[in-house]
Structures are given as C-alpha cells and as structure tokens.
mmCIF file of the C-alpha atoms, coordinates in Angstrom:
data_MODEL
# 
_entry.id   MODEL 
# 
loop_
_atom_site.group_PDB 
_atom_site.id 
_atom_site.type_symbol 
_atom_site.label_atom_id 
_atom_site.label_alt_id 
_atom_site.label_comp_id 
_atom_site.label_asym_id 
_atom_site.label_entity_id 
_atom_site.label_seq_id 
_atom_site.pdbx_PDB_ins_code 
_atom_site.Cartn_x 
_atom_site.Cartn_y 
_atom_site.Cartn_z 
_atom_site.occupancy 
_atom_site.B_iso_or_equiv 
_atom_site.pdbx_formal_charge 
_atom_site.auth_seq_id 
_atom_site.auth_comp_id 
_atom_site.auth_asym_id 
_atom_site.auth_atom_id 
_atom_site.pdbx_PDB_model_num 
ATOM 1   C CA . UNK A 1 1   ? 13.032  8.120   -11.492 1.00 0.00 ? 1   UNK A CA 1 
ATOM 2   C CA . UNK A 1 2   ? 10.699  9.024   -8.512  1.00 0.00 ? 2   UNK A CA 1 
ATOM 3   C CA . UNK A 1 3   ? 7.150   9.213   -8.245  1.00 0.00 ? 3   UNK A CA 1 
ATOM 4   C CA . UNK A 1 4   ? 5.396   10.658  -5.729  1.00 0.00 ? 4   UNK A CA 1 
ATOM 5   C CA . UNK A 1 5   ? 1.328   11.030  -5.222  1.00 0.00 ? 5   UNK A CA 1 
ATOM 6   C CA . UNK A 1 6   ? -0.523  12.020  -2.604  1.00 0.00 ? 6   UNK A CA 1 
ATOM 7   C CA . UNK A 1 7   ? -3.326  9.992   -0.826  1.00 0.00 ? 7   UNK A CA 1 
ATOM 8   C CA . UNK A 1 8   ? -6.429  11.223  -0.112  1.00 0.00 ? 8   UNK A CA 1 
ATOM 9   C CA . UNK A 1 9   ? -8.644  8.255   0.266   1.00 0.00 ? 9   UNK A CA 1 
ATOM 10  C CA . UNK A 1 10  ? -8.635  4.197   0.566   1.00 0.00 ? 10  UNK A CA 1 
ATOM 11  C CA . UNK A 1 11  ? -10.957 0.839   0.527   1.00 0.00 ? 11  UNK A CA 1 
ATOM 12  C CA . UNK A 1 12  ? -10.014 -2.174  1.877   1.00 0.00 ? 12  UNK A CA 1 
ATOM 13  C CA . UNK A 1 13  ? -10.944 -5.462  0.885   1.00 0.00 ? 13  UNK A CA 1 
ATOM 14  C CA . UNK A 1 14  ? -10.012 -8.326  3.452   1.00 0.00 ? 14  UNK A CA 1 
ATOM 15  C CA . UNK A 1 15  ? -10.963 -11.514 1.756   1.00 0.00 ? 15  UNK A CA 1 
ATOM 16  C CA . UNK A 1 16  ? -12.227 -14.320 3.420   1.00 0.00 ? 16  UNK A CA 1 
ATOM 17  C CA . UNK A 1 17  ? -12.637 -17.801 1.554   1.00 0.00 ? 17  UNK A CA 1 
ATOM 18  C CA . UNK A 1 18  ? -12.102 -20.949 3.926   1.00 0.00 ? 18  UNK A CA 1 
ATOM 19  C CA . UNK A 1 19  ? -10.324 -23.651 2.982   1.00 0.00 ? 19  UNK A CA 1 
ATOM 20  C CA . UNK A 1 20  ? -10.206 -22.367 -0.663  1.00 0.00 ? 20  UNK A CA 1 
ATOM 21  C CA . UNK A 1 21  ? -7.370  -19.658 0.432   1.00 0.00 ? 21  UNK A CA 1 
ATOM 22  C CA . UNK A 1 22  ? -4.944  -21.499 -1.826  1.00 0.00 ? 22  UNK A CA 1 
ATOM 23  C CA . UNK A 1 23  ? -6.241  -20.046 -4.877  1.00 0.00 ? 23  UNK A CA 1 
ATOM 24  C CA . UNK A 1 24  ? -6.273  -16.413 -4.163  1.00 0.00 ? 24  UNK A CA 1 
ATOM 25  C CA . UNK A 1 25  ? -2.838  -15.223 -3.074  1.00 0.00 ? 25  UNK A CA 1 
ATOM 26  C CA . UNK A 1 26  ? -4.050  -12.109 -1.474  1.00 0.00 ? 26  UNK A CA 1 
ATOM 27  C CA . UNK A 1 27  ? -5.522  -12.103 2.331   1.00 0.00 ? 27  UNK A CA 1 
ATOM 28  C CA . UNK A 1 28  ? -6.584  -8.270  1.734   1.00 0.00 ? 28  UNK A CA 1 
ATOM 29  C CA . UNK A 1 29  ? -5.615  -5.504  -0.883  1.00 0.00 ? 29  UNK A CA 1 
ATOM 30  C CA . UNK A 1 30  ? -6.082  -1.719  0.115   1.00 0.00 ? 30  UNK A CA 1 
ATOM 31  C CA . UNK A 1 31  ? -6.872  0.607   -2.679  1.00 0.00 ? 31  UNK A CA 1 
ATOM 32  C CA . UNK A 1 32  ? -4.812  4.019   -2.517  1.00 0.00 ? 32  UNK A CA 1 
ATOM 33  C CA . UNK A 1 33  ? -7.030  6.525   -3.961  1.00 0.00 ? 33  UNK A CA 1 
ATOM 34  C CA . UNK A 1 34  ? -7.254  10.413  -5.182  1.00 0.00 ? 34  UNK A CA 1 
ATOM 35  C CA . UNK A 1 35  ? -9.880  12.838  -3.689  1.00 0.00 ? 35  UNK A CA 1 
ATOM 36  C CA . UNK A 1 36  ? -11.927 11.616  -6.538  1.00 0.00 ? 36  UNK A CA 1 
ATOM 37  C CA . UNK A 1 37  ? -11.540 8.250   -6.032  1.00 0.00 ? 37  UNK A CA 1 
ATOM 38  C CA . UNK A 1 38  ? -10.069 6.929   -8.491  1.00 0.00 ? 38  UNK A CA 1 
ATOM 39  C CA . UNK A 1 39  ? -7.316  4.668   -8.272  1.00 0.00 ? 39  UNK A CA 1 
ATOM 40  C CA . UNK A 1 40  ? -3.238  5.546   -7.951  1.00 0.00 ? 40  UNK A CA 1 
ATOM 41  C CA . UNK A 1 41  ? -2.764  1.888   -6.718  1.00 0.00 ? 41  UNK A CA 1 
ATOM 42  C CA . UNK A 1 42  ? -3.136  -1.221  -4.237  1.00 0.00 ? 42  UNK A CA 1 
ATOM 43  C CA . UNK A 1 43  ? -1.205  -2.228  -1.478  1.00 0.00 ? 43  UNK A CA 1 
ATOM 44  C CA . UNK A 1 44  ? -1.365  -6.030  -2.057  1.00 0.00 ? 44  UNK A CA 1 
ATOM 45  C CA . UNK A 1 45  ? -1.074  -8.575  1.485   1.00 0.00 ? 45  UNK A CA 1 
ATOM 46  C CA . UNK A 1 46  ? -0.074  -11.630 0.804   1.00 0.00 ? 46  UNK A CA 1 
ATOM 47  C CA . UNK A 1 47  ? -1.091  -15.058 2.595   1.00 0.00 ? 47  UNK A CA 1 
ATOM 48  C CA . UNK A 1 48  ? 2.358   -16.445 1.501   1.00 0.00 ? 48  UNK A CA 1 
ATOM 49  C CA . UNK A 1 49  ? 5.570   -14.201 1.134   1.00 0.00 ? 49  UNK A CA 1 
ATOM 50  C CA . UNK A 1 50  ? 6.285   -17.393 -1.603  1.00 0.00 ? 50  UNK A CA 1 
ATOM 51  C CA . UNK A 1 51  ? 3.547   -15.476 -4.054  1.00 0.00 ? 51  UNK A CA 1 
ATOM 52  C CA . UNK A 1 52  ? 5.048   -12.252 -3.490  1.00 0.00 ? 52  UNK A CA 1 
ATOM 53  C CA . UNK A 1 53  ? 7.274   -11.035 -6.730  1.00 0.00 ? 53  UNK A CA 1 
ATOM 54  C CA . UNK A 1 54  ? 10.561  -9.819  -6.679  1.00 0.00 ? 54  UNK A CA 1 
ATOM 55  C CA . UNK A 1 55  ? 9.832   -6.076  -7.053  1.00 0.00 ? 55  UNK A CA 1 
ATOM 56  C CA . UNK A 1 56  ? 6.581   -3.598  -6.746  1.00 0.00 ? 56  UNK A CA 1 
ATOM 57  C CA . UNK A 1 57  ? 5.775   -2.356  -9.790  1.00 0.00 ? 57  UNK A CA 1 
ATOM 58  C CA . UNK A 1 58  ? 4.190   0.296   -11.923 1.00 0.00 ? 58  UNK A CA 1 
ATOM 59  C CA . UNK A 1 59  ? 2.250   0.062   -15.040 1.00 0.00 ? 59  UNK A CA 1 
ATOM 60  C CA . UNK A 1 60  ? 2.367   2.352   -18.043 1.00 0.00 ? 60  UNK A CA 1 
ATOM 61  C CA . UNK A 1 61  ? -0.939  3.491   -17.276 1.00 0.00 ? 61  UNK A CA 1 
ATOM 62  C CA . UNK A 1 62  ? 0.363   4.418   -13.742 1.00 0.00 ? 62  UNK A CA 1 
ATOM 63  C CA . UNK A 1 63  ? -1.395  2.466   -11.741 1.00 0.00 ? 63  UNK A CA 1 
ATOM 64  C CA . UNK A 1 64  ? 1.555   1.161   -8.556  1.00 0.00 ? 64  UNK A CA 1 
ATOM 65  C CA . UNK A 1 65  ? 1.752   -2.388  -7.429  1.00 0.00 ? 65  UNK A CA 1 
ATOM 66  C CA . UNK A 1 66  ? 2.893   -2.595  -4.038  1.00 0.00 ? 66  UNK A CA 1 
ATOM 67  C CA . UNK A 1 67  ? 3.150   -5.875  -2.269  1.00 0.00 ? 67  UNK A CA 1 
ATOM 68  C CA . UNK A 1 68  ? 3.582   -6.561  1.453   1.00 0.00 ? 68  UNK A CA 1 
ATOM 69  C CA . UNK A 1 69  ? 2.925   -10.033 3.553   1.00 0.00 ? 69  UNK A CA 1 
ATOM 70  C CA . UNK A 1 70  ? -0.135  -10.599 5.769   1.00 0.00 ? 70  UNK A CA 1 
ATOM 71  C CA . UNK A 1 71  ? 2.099   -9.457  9.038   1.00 0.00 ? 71  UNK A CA 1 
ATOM 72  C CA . UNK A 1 72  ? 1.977   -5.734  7.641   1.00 0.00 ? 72  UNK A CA 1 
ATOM 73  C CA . UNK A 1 73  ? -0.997  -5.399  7.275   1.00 0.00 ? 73  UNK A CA 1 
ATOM 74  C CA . UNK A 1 74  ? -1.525  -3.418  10.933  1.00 0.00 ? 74  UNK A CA 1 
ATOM 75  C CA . UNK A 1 75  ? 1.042   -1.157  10.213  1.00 0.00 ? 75  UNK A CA 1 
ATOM 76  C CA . UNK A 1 76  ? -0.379  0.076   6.918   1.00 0.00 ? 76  UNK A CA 1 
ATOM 77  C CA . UNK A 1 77  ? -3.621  0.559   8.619   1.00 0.00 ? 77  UNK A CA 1 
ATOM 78  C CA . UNK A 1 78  ? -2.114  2.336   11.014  1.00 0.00 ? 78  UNK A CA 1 
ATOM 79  C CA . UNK A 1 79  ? -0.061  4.753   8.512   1.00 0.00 ? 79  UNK A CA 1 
ATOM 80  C CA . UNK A 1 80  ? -3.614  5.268   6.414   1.00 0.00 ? 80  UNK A CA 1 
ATOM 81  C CA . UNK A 1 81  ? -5.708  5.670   9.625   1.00 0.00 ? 81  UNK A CA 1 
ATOM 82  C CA . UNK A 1 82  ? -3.853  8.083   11.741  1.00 0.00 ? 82  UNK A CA 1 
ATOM 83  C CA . UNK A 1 83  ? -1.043  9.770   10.152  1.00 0.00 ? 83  UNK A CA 1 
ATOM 84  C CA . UNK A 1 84  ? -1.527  12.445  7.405   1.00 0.00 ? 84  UNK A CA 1 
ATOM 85  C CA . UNK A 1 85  ? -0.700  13.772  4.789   1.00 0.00 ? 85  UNK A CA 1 
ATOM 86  C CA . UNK A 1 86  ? 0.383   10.109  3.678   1.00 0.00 ? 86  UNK A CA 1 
ATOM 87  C CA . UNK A 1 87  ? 1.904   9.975   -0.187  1.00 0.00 ? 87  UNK A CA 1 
ATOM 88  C CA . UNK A 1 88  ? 1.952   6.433   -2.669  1.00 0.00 ? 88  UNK A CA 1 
ATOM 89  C CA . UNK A 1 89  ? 6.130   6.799   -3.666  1.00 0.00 ? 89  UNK A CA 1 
ATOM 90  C CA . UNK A 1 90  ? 7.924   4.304   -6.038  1.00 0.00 ? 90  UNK A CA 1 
ATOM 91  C CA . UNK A 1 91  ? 11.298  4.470   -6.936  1.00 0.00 ? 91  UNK A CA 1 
ATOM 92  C CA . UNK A 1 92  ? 11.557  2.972   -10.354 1.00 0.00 ? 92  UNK A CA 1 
ATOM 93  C CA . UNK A 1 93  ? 15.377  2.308   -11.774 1.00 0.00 ? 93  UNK A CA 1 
ATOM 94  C CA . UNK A 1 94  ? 17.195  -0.502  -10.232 1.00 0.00 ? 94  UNK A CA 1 
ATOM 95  C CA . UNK A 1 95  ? 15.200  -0.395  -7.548  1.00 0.00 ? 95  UNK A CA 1 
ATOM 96  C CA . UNK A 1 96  ? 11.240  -1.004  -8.256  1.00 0.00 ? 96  UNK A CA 1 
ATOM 97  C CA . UNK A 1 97  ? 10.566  -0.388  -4.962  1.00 0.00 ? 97  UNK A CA 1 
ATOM 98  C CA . UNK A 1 98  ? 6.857   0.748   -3.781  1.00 0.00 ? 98  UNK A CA 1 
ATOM 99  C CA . UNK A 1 99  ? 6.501   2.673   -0.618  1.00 0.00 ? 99  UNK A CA 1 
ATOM 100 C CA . UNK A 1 100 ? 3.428   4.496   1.706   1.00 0.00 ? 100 UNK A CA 1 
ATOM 101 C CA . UNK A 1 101 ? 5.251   7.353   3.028   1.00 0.00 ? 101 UNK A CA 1 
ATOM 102 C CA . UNK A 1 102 ? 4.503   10.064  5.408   1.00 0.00 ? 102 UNK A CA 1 
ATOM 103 C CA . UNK A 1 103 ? 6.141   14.202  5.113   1.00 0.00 ? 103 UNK A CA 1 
ATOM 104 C CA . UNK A 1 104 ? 8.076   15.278  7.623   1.00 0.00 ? 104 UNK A CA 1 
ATOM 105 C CA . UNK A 1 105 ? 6.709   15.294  11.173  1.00 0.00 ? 105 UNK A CA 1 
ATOM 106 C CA . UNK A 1 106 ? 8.162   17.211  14.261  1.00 0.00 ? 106 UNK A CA 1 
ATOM 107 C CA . UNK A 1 107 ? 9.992   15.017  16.810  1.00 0.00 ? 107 UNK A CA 1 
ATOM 108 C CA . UNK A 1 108 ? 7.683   14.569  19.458  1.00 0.00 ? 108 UNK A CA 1 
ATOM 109 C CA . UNK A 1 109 ? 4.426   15.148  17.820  1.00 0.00 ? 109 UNK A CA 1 
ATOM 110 C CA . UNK A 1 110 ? 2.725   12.674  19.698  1.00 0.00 ? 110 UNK A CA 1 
ATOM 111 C CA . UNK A 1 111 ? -0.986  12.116  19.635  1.00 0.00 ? 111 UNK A CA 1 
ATOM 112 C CA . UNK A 1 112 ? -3.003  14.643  20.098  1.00 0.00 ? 112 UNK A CA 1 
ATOM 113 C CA . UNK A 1 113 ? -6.052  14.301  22.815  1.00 0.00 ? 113 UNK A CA 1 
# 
C-alpha cells in the first residue's frame, strides 16, 4: 500500500546545542507541509546513522516519519528548494520505506535563466 501527498510548503529546524548534541539525535528535522500548513510529516537528519531506526514510518493518524543522516541533508534542500511539484511517498508493506519524490520531468530540463 502506497501513499502519495503532495507538498506545498516546509520549515526547517537546524538545531544547534554544543557539546550537549548527545542528547538530541536529530541535527535538523524539515517539516513537509500542505498549502495550509499543517503537517503530512518530517524528514528527520540524524547526527548518528546509529540512532536511525530500521524503517520510516507512518502513524495511524498519518503523520510520515522519514529518517535520513546529516550527509543528506543538501540534497533534500535542494529537492524542496528548486524542483517542483515535489510529493511525501511511503511505501508501507514489507517495505516501510519513506521517500521525497519529484513527477516526471523532461530529459534535459535544465535550469531555467
């Protein structure tokens, strides 16, 4: 079973915290939001792939857990920032797998000026 939901808008909350890092497992979370701003999820980055589960996840209220490390960070910006229309997917099953996807884009799009 599939889920698909568009994204229209995010926050992103890149946590500091000094030395005290080792008790908050998350370096930055990005909320993925509807037009109306409420919540469909949170990309979670952690500071150690050690505190990362075993699967992404979704609740039964809906609400998708998906979990990268710190290094992709930059590449979910990127996706959020410049592509569009970007969707929240999760694959429930065997597979409890979260993912930020874009539609279908013509080969050679490039960036436009």
């Amino acid at each position: 079973m599939a889920f698909v939901e568009e994204i229209k808008n995010y926050t992103v909350s890149y946590y500091a915290g000094g030395k005290n890092t080792n008790n908050y497992q998350y370096r930055a979370i990005i909320g993925l939001r509807r037009e109306d701003g409420s919540l469909i999820g949170g990309a979670y980055f952690h500071r150690n792939a050690t505190t990362m589960p075993n699967t992404d996840n979704q609740t039964s209220s809906g609400y998708l857990w998906f979990h990268y490390t710190w290094e992709d960070f930059p590449q979910v910006m990127d996706l959020l920032r410049n592509e569009g229309p970007v969707y929240a997917r999760y694959v429930a099953g065997g597979w409890h797998l979260g993912s930020i996807t874009t539609s279908t884009e013509p080969v050679g799009e490039g960036e436009h000026p």
